[in-house]
N, C-alpha and C positions, 0 to 999 in steps of 0.2 A: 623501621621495626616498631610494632605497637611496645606502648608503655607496663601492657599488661600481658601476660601469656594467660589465653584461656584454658588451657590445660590442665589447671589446677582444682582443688576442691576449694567451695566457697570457703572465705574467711572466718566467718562465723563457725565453721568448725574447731577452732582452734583452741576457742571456750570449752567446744565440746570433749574435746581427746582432751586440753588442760585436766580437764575433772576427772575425765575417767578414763586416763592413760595407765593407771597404775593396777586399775581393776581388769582393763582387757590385757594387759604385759602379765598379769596373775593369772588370770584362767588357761593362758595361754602353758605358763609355767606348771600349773597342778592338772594339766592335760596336756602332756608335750605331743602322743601319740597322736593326735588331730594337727601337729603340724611337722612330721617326719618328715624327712629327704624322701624324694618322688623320683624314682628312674624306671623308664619305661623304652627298650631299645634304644633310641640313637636321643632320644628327651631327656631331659634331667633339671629336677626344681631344686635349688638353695634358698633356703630359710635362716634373715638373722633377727632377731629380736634384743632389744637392751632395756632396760631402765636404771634410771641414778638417782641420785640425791648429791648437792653438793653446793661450796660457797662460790661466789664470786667476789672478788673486793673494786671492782670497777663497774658496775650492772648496765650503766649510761654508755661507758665505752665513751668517756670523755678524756680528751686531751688536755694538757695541764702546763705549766708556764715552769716551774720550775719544782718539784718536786719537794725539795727541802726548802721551801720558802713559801708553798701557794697551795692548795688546793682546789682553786678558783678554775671556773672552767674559763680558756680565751682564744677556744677556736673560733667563733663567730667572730672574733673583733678584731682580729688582724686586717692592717691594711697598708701595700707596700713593705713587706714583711718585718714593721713593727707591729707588737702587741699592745692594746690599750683596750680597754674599759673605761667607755664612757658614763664619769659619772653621775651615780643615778641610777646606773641599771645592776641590779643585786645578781654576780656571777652564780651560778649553780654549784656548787659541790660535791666531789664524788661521794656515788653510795657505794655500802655494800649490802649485800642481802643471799638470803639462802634461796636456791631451787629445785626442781625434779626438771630428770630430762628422760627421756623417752623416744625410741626410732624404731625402723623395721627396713631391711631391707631384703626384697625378693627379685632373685634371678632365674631366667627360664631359658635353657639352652639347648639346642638341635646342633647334630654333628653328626656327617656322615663322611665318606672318602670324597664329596664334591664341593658340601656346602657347609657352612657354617653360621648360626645364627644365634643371639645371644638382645634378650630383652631383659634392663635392669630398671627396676624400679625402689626409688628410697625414701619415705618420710621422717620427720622426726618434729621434736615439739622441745620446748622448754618451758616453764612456768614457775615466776618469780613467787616466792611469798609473801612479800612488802610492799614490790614496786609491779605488780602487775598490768601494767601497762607495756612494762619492758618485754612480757610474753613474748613470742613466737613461733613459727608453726615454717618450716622448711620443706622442700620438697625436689625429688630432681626425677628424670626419666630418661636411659640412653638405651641406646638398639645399636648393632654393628650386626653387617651381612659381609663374607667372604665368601667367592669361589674360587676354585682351585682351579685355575687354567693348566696350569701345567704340577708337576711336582713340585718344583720348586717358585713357584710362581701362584702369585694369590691378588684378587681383586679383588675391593671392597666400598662398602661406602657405609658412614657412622651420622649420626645424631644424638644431640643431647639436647636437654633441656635443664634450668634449674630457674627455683623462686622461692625468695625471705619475704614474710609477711609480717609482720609486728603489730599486736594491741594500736600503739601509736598513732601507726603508718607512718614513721620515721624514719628513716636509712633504711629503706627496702628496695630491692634491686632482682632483676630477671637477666636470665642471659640465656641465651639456644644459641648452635651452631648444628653446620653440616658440611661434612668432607669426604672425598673420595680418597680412595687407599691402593696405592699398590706397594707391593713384597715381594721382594725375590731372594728367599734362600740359596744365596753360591754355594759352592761346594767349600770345605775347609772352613766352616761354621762363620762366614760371612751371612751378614746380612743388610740389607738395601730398603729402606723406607724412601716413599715418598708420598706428601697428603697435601691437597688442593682442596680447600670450601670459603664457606663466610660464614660470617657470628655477628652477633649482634647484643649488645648489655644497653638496661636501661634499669639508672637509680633515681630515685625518690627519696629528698631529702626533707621532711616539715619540723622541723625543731621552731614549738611555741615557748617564748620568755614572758616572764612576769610583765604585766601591763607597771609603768611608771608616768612619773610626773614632772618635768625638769622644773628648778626653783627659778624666779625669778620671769618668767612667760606666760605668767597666770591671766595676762590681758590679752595677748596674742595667738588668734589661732593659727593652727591647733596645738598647740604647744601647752592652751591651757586643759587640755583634756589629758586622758591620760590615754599615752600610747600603746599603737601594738607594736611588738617588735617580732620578728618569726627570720628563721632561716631557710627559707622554701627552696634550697635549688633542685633541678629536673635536671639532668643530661642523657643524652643518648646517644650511643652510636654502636657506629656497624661499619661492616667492612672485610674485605676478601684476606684469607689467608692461606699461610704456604710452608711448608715443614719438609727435609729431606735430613735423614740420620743415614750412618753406615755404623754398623756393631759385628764386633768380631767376637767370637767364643775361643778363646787363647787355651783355656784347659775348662774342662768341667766344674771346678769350683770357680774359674776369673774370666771376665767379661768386661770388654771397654764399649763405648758408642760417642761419636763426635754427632754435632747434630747442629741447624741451622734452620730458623723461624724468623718468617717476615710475615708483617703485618702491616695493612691499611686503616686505620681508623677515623671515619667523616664522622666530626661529631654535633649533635645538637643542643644547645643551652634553652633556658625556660626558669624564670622566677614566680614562684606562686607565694602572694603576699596570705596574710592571714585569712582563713576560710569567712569569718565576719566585716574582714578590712574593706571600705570604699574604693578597693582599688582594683585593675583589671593585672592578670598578668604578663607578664614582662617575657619576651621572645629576643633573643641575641641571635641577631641575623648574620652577623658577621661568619664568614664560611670558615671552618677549620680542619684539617686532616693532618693527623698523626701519621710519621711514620716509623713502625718499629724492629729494632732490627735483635737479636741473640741468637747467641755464639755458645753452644755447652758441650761437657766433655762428664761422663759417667763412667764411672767403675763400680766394679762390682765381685765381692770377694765373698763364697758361701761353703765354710766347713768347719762343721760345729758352730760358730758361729755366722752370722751374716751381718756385713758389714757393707754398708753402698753412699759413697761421697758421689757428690756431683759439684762443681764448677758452671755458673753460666756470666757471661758479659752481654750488659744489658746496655742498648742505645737508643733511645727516642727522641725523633727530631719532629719538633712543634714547631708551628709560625707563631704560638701563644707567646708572649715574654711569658718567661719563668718555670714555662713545662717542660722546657729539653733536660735531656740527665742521661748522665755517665753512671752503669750501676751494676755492680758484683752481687754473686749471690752462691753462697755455698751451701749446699743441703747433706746432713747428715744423718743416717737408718743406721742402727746397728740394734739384733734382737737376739737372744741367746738364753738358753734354758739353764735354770739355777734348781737348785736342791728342793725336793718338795714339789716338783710337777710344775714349778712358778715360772714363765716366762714373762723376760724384762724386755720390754721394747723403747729406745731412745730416740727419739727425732729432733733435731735441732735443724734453725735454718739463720745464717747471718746475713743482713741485708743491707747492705752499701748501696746508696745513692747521691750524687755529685748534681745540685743543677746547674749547667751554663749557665747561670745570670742570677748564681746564688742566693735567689730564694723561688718557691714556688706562691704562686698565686690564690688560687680555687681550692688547693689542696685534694683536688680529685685523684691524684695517684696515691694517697695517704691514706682511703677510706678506713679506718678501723676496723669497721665489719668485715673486711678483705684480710683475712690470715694470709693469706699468698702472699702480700705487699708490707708485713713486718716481719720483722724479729721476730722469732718462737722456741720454746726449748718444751717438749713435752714426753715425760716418763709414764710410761705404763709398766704393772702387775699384773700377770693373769694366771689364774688357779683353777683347771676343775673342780669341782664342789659334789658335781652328782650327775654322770654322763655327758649330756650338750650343755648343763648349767655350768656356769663358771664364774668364776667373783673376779671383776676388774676395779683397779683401781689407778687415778692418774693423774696428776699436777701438769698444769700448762701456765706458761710464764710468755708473756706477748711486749714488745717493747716498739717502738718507731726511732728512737733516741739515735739511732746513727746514720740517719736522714733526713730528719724534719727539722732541723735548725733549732729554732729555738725553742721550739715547742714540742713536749715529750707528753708521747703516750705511753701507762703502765697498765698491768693487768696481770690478775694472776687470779687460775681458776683452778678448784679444789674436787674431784670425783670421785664416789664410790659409789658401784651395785654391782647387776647383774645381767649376765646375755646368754642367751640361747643361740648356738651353733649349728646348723646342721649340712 
């Protein structure tokens, strides 16, 4: 899989919507009638627009050694899973800072008694006011086609696409896949999933550290000059996957689904020293493939309130030392209309991880940027205000702490604006 999906609009726009995402999210707002719901027989357009304003108290998305003792950052410097900082090189610190964020997403769907097709498209931007480098500019694009063989019988086939771009070029990562779909609605409100494709994810990691000087080596090169230090790693992989669920409708408000997902992952390694460094990059030929296995069970409870736990047991077997891991994951939705028009929506998700050989290495299952792969707990508000306008508001709290050993990631993010519905 290339490193890059060309799918995307150049990078340099990011500058562009940074500046004037808040003027096109306005006009859009004091002219909503130029962006109404679109049905036209068996077509149909959805339009969602947002903008925010709000704080972050971690902007780097740096991991930290001990919370009540440190604010040093010493993800780079683990080795054998102790922590050290060598000294000499001055650890980074978390920031905080305020920003605007801004998205849109548009869906276009056809539906008739045979076919069914559905294109979704989502951008969205953020842009720091301190540390504008931390910018970014997101993007994803998914398509799903069904035909209806039989009544109870449906054939499909889906793609997606998505890509993080950053001021930086730091922690940015692409990933597409494609799979086929079959469904068979039983009678007695059974139902029978099954889905066959491949994916493919490729991160880009460049984190540049302060050039230093060590004492004492001032005669000997290079030691007398002053170093670059950088964190360049590249990974890639890809590989074929496999999903079959069975969900039964027990009564109109309750729904269970058991579900089962294997996956292959060949991956590829790459270190890129610093962009000015006399060095060439570094290629890990060593061949590796992941393989992963989960195990999930879903319910789901909707009157008056909606309520939906999920349960999954997660297994990955690496030839890497220190990437296999035993891991539970519980996910929590519950959304329910309160006094004033105001609905609350809570999402929580706990994430347990065990590695066979008690610690992890690379820390590639730990990405930060990866919400999927921590602790999350986030509360939403939502009010209409004036038709499809509507005031949201929402705290999100992100942790790694009860899987990353010794090293804890915190974060906590602060939102208020406004989105257009339609």
């Amino acid at each position: 899989m290339p490193e890059h999906l060309n799918l995307f609009l150049p990078f340099r726009s990011l500058r562009i919507l940074g500046h004037f995402g808040w003027l096109f999210v306005f006009f859009l707002f004091l002219f909503p009638n130029t962006a109404s719901a679109w049905q036209w027989g068996s077509w149909k357009l959805k339009l969602q627009l947002h903008v925010r304003m709000g704080y972050d108290d971690n902007v780097r998305r740096l991991t930290i050694l001990n919370p009540q003792e440190s604010t040093s950052t010493l993800h780079w410097a683990r080795l054998d899973g102790v922590v050290s900082v060598p000294e000499g090189i001055p650890p980074a610190s978390i920031q905080q800072d305020g920003l605007h964020q801004w998205g849109g997403l548009v869906t276009l769907r056809y539906a008739d008694a045979k076919h069914i097709w559905s294109l979704l498209y989502g951008i969205g931007g953020k842009v720091f006011f301190q540390y504008r480098d931390e910018s970014a500019l997101a993007q994803k694009v998914e398509t799903q086609y069904y035909y209806r063989i039989h009544r109870r019988l449906l054939l499909g086939v889906t793609a997606q696409g998505a890509d993080n771009r950053r001021l930086n070029q730091s922690r940015e990562y692409s990933f597409a896949s494609a799979q086929a779909v079959l469904m068979w609605f039983a009678p007695q409100g059974w139902l029978l999933s099954a889905r066959a494709g491949y994916n493919g994810f490729a991160f880009r990691h460049l984190e540049a550290f302060p050039e230093i000087q060590l004492d004492g080596f001032s005669d000997i090169a290079p030691m007398g000059v002053p170093l670059k230090i950088s964190d360049g790693n590249r990974f890639t992989y890809h590989g074929d996957i496999y999903h079959v669920s069975v969900r039964k409708q027990f009564h109109r408000i309750f729904r269970a689904q058991i579900s089962y997902d294997f996956a292959r992952l060949f991956y590829r390694f790459r270190f890129d020293p610093p962009v000015d460094a006399d060095s060439q990059p570094i290629a890990y030929t060593l061949p590796r493939t992941d393989y992963s296995h989960q195990v999930g069970l879903t319910m789901r409870f909707l009157y008056v309130v909606l309520v939906e736990l999920s349960y999954f047991f997660d297994y990955l077997d690496s030839p890497s030392y220190g990437e296999s891991f035993l891991g539970h994951r519980i996910n929590l939705l519950t959304a329910l209309e309160l006094p004033w028009q105001i609905t609350l929506v809570l999402q929580a998700q706990l994430l347990f991880r065990f590695f066979r050989n008690g610690l992890t290495l690379n820390n590639l299952l730990q990405q930060a940027d990866n919400d999927a792969n921590l602790t999350t707990v986030t509360v939403r508000l939502s009010r209409p205000i004036a038709g499809p306008l509507h005031l949201d508001l929402r705290y999100s709290f992100y942790t790694n702490r009860f899987s990353a050993g010794g090293l804890q990631y915190l974060r906590n993010l602060f939102m208020a604006g406004v989105s257009l519905r339609f």
